[in-house]
N, C-alpha and C positions, 0 to 999 in steps of 0.2 A: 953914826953909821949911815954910809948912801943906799938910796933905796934902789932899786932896780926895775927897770920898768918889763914889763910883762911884752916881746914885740910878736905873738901871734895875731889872729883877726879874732872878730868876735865868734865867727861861724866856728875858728877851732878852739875854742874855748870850749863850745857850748857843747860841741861835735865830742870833745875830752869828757867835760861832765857828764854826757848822755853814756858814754863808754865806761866809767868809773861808777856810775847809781846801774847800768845792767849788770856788771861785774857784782856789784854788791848786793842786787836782789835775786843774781842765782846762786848767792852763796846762801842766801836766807833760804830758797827753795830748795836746794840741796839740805840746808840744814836740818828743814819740818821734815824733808821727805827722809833721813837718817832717825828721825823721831819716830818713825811710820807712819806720816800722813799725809795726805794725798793731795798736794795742793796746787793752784790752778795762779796766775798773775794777775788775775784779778784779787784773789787774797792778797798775794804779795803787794799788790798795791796798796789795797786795804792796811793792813800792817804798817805800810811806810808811812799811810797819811797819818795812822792812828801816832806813830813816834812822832814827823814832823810838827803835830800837833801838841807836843807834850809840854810845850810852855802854857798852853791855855787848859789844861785842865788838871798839870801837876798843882800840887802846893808848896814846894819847896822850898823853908825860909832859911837856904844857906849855910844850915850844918850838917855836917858829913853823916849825923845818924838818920837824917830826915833826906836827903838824898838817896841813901841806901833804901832807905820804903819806898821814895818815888821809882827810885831802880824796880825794885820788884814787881813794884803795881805795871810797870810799863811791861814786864815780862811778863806779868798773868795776865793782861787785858791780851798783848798780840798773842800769848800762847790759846787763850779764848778765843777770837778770832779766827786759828787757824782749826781749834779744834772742830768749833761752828760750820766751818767750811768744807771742813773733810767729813766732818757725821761722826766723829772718833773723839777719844780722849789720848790724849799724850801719855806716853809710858804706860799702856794699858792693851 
């Protein structure tokens, strides 16, 4: 198969990725705030670093039942996080 090469500059690459991670962190803050809770980008930051970080403090050795518990730990930590942020408990 040929490969194709990529003919934007770097600036709109980068210009794209900053548009697609906004895009996806006000759907997260849209999401908490459907939770009712009240949250500010600095959480939302907060939250992204805690997932981008999730190679270094999952444990996941690669089967699907131990992925499913790293899944969930990743959703109670950033659900933690926001609820910290807001003073609130989720679904509460």
């Amino acid at each position: 198969m040929p490969r194709t090469r990529w003919r934007g500059s770097w600036v709109d690459l980068r210009e794209e990725l900053a548009l697609w991670q906004s895009l996806h962190q006000e759907m997260y803050a849209a999401t908490a705030e459907e939770m009712g809770l009240a949250v500010t980008r600095q959480t939302i930051h907060a939250v992204f670093a805690l997932l981008d970080g999730a190679l270094r403090w999952s444990v996941w050795d690669g089967s699907q039942a131990q992925l499913e518990s790293e899944v969930d730990h990743g959703v109670a930590r950033s659900r933690s996080l926001l609820e910290v942020d807001a003073g609130t408990r989720a679904g509460t």
